[in-house]
C-alpha positions in Angstrom: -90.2 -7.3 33.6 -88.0 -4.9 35.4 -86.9 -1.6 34.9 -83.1 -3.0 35.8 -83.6 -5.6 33.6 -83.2 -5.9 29.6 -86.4 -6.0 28.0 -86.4 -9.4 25.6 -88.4 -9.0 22.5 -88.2 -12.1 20.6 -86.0 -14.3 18.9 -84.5 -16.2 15.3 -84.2 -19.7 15.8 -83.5 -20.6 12.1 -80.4 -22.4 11.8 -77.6 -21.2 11.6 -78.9 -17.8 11.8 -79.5 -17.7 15.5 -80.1 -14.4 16.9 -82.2 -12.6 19.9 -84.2 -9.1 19.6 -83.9 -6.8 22.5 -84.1 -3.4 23.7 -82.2 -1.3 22.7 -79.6 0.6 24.7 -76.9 3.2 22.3 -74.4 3.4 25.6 -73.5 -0.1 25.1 -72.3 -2.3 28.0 -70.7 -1.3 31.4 -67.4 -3.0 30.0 -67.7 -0.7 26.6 -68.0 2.2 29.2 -65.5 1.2 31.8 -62.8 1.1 29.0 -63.6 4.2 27.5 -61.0 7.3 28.4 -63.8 9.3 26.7 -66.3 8.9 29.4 -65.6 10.3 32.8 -67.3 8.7 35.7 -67.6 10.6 38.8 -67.6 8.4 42.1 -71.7 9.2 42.1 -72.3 7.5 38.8 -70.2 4.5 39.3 -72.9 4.2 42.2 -75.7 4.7 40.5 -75.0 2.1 38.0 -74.0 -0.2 40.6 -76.7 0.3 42.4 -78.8 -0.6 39.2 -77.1 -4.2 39.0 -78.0 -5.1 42.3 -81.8 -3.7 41.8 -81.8 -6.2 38.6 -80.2 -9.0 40.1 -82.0 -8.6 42.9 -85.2 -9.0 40.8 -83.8 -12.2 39.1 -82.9 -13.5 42.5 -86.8 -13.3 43.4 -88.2 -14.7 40.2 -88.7 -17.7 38.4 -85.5 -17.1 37.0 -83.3 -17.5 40.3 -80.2 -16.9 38.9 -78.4 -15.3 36.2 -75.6 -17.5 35.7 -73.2 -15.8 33.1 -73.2 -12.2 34.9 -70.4 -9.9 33.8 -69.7 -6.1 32.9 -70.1 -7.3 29.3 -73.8 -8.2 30.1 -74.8 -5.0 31.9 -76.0 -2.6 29.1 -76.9 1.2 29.9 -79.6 3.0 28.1 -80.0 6.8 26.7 -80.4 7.7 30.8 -77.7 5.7 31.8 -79.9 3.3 33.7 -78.4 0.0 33.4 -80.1 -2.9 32.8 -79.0 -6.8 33.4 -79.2 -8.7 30.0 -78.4 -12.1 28.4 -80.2 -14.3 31.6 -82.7 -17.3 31.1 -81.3 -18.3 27.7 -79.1 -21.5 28.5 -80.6 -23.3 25.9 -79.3 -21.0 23.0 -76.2 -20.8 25.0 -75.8 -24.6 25.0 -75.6 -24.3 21.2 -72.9 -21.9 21.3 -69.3 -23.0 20.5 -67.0 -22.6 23.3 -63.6 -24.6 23.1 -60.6 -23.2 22.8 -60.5 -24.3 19.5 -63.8 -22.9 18.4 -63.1 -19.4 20.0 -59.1 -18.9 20.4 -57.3 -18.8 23.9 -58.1 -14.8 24.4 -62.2 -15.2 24.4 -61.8 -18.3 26.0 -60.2 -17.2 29.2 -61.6 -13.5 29.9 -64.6 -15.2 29.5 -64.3 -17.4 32.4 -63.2 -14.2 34.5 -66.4 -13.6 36.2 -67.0 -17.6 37.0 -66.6 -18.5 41.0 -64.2 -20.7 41.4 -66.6 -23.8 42.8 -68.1 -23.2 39.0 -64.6 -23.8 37.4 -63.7 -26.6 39.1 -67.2 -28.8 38.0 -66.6 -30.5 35.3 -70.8 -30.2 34.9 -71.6 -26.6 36.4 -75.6 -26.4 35.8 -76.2 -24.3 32.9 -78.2 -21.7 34.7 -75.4 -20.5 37.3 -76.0 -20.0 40.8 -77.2 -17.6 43.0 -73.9 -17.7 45.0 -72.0 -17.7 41.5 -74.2 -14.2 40.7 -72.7 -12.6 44.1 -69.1 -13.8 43.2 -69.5 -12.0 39.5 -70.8 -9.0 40.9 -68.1 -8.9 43.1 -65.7 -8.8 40.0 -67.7 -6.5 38.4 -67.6 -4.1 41.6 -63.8 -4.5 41.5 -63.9 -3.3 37.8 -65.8 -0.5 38.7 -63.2 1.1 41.1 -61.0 2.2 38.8 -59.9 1.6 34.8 -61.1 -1.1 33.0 -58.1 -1.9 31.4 -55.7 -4.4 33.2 -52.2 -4.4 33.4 -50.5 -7.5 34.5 -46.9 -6.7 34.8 -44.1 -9.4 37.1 -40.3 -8.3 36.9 -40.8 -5.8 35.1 -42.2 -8.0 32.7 -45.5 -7.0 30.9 -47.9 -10.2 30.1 -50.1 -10.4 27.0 -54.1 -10.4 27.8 -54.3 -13.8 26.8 -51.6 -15.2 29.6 -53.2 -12.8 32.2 -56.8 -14.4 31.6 -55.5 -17.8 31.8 -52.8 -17.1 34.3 -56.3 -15.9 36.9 -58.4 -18.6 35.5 -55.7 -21.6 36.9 -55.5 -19.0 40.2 -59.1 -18.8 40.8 -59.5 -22.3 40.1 -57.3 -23.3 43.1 -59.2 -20.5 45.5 -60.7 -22.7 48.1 -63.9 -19.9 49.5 -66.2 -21.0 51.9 -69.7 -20.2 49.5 -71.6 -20.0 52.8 -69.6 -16.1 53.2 -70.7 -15.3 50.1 -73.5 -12.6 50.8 -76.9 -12.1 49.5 -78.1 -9.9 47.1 -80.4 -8.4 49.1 -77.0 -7.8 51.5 -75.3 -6.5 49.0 -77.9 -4.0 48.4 -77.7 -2.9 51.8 -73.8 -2.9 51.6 -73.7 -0.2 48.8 -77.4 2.0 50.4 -74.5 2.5 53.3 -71.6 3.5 50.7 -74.4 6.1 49.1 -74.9 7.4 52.7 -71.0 7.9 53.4 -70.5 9.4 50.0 -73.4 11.3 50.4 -72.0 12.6 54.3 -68.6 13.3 52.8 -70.2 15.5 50.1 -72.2 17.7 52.5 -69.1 17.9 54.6 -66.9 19.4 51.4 -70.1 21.4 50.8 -70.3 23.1 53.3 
């Protein structure tokens, strides 16, 4: 267990009435907050947060876990003190189960889902179930990018304003074709360095308007 990580309590496995117990955390998920115009994050708390999912990765990263493997905003949840807390890791059985065709879930799900996934991932017809390490970095990565600024995405060519659904799978067939060297891609424990130097410049530009 981990303070950045979401405690698992137990589980339902009679089918077809499959469902987890967990701790529960009433801000939702760091998507649910990102796209809320009711909740105002200050520079200092997108930190904080961020800082949060690298501690919790970071932990996976050095368990028996090892990787996450289906890491996005949507599976970053945040408590009553807004600590947030990495969820939905170490189940690829269940996930296995799951229905995930175009068919079974419609175009939309289908390709915001796939969002997060590095592009190596996409392009293996048999990705192993539980991710990778290098696959975590690349998601964070996205998530970071999410962070920066609204959650909602407009996609707009011409003058021409795309539905959600054509974005998503417009990125998906982009990403696909991205050819990234996965020896760049940093470690988590980098990472975590990377943004303890973006708290001290944030944190050197605040005494300076301070003072």
């Amino acid at each position: 267990n981990s303070v950045f990580t979401h405690r698992f309590t137990g589980a339902c496995l009679d089918a077809p009435h499959w469902c987890i117990v967990t701790e529960y955390c009433p801000k939702g998920s760091l998507e649910d907050i990102l796209e809320n115009d009711q909740i105002k994050l200050d520079n200092m708390m997108r930190y904080s947060l961020l800082h949060d999912l690298v501690k919790g990765l970071y932990f996976l990263h050095n368990s028996e876990i090892r990787s996450h493997g289906r890491l996005k905003s949507s599976n970053c949840v945040v408590d009553s003190r807004f600590v947030l807390k990495v969820t939905d890791f170490g189940l690829h059985g269940l996930h296995a189960m799951e229905e995930n065709t175009v068919d079974d879930i419609g175009e939309h799900a289908f390709y915001k889902k796939q969002l997060w996934t590095a592009p190596e991932l996409l392009r293996n017809p048999n990705p192993p179930p539980m991710g990778t390490q290098k696959g975590d970095i690349y998601s964070f990565a996205i998530i970071l990018h999410e962070s920066g600024g609204s959650g909602e995405t407009i996609a707009q060519n011409n003058g021409q304003i795309y539905t959600k659904t054509a974005f998503y799978k417009g990125i998906m067939v982009a990403i696909k074709k991205l050819n990234i060297d996965q020896k760049k891609y940093p470690k988590v424990d980098l990472s975590r360095a990377q943004l303890m130097e973006l708290k001290k410049m944030k944190d050197l530009q605040h005494d300076h308007i301070t003072r």
